[in-house]
C-alpha positions in Angstrom: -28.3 -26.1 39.3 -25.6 -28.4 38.7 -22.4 -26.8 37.3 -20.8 -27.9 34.0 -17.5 -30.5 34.9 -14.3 -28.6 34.0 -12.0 -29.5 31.4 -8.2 -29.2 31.3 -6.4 -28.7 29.2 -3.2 -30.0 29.0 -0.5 -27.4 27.3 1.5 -29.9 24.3 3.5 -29.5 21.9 7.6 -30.3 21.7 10.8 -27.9 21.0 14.2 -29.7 20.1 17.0 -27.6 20.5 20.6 -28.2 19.4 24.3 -26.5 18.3 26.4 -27.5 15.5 27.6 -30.5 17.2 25.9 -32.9 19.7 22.4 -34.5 19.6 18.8 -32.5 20.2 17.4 -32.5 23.7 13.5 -32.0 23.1 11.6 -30.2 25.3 7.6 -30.8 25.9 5.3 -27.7 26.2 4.7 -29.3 30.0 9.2 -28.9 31.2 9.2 -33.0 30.3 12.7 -33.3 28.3 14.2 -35.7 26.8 18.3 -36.0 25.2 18.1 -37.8 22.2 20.8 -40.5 21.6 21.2 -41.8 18.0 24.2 -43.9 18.6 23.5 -47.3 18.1 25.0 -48.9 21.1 23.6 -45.8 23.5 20.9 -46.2 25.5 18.0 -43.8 25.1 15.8 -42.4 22.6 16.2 -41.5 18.1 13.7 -39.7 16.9 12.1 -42.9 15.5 12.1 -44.6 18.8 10.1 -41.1 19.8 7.4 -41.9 17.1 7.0 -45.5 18.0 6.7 -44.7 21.6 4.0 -42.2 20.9 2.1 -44.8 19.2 2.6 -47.6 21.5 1.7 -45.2 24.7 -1.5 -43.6 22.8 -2.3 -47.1 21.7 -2.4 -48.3 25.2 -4.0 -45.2 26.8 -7.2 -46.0 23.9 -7.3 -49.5 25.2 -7.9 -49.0 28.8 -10.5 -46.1 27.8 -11.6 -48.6 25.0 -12.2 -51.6 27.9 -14.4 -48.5 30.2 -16.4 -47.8 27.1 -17.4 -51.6 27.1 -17.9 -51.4 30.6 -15.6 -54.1 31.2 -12.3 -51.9 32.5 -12.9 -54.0 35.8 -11.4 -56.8 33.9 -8.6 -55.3 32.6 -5.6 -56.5 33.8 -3.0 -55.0 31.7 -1.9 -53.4 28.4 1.2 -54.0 26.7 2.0 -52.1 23.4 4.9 -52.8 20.9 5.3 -50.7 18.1 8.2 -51.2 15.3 8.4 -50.9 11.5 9.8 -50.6 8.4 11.8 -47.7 6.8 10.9 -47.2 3.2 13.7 -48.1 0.6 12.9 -45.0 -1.5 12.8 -41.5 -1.2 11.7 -39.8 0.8 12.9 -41.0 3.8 9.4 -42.3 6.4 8.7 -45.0 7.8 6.5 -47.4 5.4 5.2 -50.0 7.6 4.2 -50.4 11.2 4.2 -53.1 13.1 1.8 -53.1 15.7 1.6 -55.9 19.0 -1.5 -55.2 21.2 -1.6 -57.9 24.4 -4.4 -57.1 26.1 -4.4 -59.3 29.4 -8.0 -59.4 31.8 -10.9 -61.6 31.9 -12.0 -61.2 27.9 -13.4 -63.2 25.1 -11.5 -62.7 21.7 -13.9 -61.0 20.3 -13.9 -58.5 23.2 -10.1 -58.2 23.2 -10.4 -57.5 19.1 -13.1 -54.8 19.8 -10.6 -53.0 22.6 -7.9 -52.9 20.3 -10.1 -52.5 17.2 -11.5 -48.6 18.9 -8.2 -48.2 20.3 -6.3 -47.7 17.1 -9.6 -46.6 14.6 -11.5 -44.5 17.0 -9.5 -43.4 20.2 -6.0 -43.1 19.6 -5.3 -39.8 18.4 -1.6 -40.8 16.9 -2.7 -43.7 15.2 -5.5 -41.7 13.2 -2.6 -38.5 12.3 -0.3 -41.2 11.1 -3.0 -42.8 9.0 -4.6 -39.9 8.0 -2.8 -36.3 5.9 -2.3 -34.1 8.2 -1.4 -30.4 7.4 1.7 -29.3 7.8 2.5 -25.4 8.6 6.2 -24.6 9.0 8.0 -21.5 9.2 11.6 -20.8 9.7 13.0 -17.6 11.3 16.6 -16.3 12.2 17.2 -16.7 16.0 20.6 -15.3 15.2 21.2 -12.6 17.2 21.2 -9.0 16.1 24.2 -7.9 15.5 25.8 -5.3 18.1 25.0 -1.5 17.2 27.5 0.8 16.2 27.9 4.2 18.0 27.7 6.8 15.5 
């Protein structure tokens, strides 16, 4: 008897930290991390450039599983996302449009090129389907203050 494959799971999830001056530094559930820059002539990542790149890498991670659900990943050559937008004008502040350049280089037809990128942003890429869809949101704040020092009586 064959035994079931193992799946595993990958811990996510993100924690920004910051102090009353200075910019976050996020840290995944995984020890990646990240300083966020929001200068406009520094090099490195806003918070918007975050959600665009978690678009564009999803996006491209759907394609290439996209092209082995066709069976034709042996012709994949490359994947090249580009994700942009639009903020809103109004309140509340979000993004309102996204732009969205798929190049999808290998050995395809259009209509096989429109298909990967068709299930990689409507069927695959779990980003893409949050974004579009309403997710739930759950916050809660707490005081990480901490205690104040006890008093001998």
């Amino acid at each position: 008897m064959s035994e079931a494959p193992r799946i595993r799971v990958r811990p996510t999830g993100a924690t920004a930290t910051m102090g009353r001056s200075g910019f976050p530094t996020v840290v995944s559930a995984t020890g990646g991390e990240i300083a966020i820059k929001t200068g406009a002539s520094e090099a490195g990542f806003n918070p918007i450039d975050l959600l665009y790149a978690s678009l564009s890498a999803c996006l491209a991670i759907s394609a290439r599983v996209a092209a082995g659900k066709l069976g034709v990943l042996d012709r994949l050559t490359n994947v090249a996302v580009e994700v942009t937008g639009e903020k809103a004008e109004d309140e509340p502040s979000r993004i309102a449009r996204f732009e969205i350049d798929i190049r999808i280089a290998g050995d395809f037809d259009e209509a096989t090129r429109r298909e990967i990128a068709r299930m990689a942003e409507a069927d695959l890429c779990t980003v893409s389907n949050t974004i579009r869809g309403q997710p739930d949101f759950e916050d809660r704040v707490r005081d990480v203050s901490p205690p104040p020092p006890r008093k001998n009586p």
